[in-house]
C-alpha positions as CSV (number, residue, x, y, z in Angstrom):
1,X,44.3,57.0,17.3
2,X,43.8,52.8,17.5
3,X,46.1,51.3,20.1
4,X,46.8,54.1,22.1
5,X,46.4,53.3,25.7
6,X,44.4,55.4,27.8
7,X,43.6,55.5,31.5
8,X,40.4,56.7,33.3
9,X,39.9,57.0,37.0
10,X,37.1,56.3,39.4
11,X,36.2,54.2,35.2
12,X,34.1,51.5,36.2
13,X,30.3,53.7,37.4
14,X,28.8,56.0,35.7
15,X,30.4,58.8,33.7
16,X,33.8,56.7,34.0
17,X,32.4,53.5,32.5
18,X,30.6,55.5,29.8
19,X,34.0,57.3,29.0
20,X,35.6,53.7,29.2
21,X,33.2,52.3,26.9
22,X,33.5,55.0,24.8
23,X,37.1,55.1,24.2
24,X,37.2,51.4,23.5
25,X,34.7,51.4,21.3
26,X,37.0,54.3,19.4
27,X,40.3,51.9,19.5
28,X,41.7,52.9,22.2
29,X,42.9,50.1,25.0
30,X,41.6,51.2,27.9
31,X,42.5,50.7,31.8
32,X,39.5,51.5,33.6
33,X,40.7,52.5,37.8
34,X,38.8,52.3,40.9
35,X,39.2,52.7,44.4
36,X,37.0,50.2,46.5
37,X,34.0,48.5,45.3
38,X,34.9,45.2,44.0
39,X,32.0,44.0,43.2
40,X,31.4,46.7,40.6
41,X,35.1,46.7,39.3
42,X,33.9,42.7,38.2
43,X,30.7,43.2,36.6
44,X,31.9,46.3,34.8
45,X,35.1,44.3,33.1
46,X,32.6,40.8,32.5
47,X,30.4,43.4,30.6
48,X,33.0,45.7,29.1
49,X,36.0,43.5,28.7
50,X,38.0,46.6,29.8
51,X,40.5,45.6,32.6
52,X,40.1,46.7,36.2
53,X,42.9,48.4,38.4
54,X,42.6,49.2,41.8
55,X,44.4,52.4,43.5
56,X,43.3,55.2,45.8
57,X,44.0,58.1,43.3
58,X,44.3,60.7,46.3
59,X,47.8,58.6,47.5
60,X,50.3,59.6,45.0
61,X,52.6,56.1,45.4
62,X,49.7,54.4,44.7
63,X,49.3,56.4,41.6
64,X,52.6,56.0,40.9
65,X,52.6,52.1,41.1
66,X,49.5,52.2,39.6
67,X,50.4,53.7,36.3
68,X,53.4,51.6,36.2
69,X,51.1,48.2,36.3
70,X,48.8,49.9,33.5
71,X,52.1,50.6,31.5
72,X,53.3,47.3,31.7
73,X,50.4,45.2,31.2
74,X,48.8,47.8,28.3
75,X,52.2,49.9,27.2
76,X,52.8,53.4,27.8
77,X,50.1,56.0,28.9
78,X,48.6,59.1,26.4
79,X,45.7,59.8,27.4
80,X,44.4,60.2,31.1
81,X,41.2,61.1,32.2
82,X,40.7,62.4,35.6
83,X,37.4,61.5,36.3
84,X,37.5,60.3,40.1
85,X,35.4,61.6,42.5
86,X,33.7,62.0,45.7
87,X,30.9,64.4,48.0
88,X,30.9,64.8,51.0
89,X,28.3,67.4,51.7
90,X,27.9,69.5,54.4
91,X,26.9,73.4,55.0
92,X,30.8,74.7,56.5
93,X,29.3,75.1,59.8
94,X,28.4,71.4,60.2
95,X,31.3,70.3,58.0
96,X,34.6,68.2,59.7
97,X,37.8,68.5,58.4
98,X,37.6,65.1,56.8
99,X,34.9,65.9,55.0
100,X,36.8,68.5,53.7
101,X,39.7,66.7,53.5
102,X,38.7,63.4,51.5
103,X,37.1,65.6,48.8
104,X,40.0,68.1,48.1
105,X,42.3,64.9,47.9
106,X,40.2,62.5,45.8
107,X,39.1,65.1,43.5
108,X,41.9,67.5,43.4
109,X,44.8,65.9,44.7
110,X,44.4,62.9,42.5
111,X,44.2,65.5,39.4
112,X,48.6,66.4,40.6
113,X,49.2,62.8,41.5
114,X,48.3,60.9,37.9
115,X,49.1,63.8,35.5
116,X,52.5,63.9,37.7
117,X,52.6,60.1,37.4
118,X,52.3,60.6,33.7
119,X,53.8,63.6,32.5
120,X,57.2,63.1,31.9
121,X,56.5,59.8,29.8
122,X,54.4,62.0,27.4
123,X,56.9,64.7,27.0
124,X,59.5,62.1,25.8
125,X,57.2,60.9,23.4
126,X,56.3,64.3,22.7
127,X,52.4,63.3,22.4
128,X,50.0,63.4,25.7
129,X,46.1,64.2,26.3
130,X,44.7,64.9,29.3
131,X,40.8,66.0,30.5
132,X,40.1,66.9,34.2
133,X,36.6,66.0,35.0
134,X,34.8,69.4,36.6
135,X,31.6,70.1,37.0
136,X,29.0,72.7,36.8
137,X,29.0,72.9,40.6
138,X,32.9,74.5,40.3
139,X,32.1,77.4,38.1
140,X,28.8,78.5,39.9
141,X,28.9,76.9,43.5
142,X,26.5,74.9,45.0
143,X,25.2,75.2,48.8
144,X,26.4,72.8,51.1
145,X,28.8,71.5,48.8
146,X,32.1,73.9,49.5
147,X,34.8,70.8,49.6
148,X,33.3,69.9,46.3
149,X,32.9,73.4,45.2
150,X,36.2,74.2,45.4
151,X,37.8,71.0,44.5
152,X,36.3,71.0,40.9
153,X,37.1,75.2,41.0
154,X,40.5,74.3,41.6
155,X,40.5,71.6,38.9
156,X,39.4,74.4,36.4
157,X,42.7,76.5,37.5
158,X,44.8,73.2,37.3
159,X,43.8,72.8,33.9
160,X,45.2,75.6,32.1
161,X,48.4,76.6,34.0
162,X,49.3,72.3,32.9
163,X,48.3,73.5,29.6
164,X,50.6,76.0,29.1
165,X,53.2,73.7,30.6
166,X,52.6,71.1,27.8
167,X,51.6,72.5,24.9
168,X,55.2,73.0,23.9
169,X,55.9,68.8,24.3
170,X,52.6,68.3,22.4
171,X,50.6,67.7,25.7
172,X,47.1,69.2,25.5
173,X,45.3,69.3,29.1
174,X,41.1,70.2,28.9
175,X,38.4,69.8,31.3
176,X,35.2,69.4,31.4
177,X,32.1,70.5,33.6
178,X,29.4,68.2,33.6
179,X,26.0,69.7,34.7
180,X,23.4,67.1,36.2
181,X,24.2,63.8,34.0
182,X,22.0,60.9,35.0
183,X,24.1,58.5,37.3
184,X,23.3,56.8,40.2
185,X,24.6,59.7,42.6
186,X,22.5,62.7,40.7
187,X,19.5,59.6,41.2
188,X,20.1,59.3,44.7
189,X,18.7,63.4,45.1
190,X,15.6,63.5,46.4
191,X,12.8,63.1,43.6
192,X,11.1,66.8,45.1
193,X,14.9,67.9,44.9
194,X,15.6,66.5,41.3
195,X,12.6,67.9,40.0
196,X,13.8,71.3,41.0
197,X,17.0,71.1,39.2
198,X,15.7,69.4,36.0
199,X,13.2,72.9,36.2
200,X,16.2,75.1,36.1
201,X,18.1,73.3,33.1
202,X,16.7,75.1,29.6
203,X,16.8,71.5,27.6
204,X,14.3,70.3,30.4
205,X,16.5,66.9,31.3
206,X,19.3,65.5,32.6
207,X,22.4,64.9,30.6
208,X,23.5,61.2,29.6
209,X,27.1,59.9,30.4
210,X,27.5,58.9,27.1
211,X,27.1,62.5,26.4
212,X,30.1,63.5,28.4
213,X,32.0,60.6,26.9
214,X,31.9,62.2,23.5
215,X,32.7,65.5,24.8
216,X,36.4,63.2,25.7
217,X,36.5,61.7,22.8
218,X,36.7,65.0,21.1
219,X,39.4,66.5,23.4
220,X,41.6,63.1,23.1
221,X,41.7,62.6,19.6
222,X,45.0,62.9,17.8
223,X,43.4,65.8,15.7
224,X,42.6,67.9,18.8
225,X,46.3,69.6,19.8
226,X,45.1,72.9,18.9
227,X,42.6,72.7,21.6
228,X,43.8,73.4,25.0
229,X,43.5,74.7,28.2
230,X,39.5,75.1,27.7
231,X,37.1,74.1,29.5
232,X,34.1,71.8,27.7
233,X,30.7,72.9,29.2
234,X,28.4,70.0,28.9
235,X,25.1,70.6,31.2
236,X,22.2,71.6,28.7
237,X,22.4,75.3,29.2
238,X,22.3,75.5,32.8
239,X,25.3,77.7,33.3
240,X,26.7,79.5,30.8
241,X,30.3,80.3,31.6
């Protein structure tokens, strides 16, 4: 629906910005958050005209504060996407605890911290969307990725016990698992590497963010509250879950 204000974190690189873009284009004001790179935060709002707002989504005061900025400046929040994230890969035997740590916060944690930020103004209006970002990686594991593993995993779980939470204050909470989707990090792989996973995707290339962006676009739309508590596969036949 036009004019509904929307918020997407970690919004200003690739699959964020393409969601961004997307739900401008649709109507939608959009508040685009990031954590740290300033730089990128700039050029994406000079290209976009989508406003920049910078929090660390795995510090729940900041999401607090940070929502209540977006709220003031745009007007009250429907639609969140929880698209930040991080890797931090390791096998478990060489892995810190802050490796660990930093993923299962920025990519989990933040999931609790801006739907709890957000919640209880979408059950007063009795109207809420929410998508968790997963990824293909958290329904069939990757090696040397368990922080990431089992932060998107969790984010799967996450989903649909929120679901049933809101579906009575007509609050629909989705996710969706990306497979390998064309961004700077799945470009930073190795090109002997990449090659290897392109091999094992039947559609025989990587996905496009704009691609995942309609795959939100779907799950936010006022027409959608009868769809909830799924989770959107989007990775070209790769896993089929």
């Amino acid at each position: 629906m036009a004019g509904r204000v929307a918020i997407v974190t970690g919004g200003t690189r690739g699959i964020g910005e393409a969601i961004c873009v997307g739900l401008k284009d649709a109507g939608y004001k959009v508040a685009a958050n990031y954590g740290g790179n300033d730089d990128a935060a700039k050029d994406f709002t000079s290209r976009t005209g989508i406003p920049a707002f910078k929090w660390d989504v795995s510090k729940y005061e900041a999401c607090v504060a940070g929502v209540k900025q977006v709220a003031e400046t745009l007007g009250p929040v429907d639609v969140l996407v929880n698209n930040a994230g991080i890797t931090r890969d390791g096998t478990m035997h060489k892995m810190t605890f802050e490796q660990w740590d930093a993923v299962i916060q920025t990519n989990l944690g933040s999931c609790f911290n801006m739907s709890r930020a957000v919640i209880e103004g979408m059950r007063a209006r009795k109207f809420g969307r929410i998508v968790n970002i997963g990824s293909v990686n958290g329904q069939a594991g990757q090696y040397g990725q368990v922080n990431y593993a089992a932060a998107k995993s969790g984010i799967h779980g996450f989903t649909k016990a929120l679901a049933q939470e809101g579906a009575s204050a007509g609050i629909t909470v989705n996710a969706i698992a990306p497979g390998y989707i064309d961004t700077d990090m799945v470009r930073a792989v190795p090109p002997n590497v990449l090659e290897k996973i392109v091999a094992r995707i039947p559609v025989g290339r990587l996905g496009k963010a704009s691609e995942i962006a309609r795959g939100v676009l779907f799950l936010v739309a006022d027409e959608g509250g009868f769809v909830t508590g799924s989770t959107m596969s989007i990775n070209g036949g790769q896993h089929m879950y």
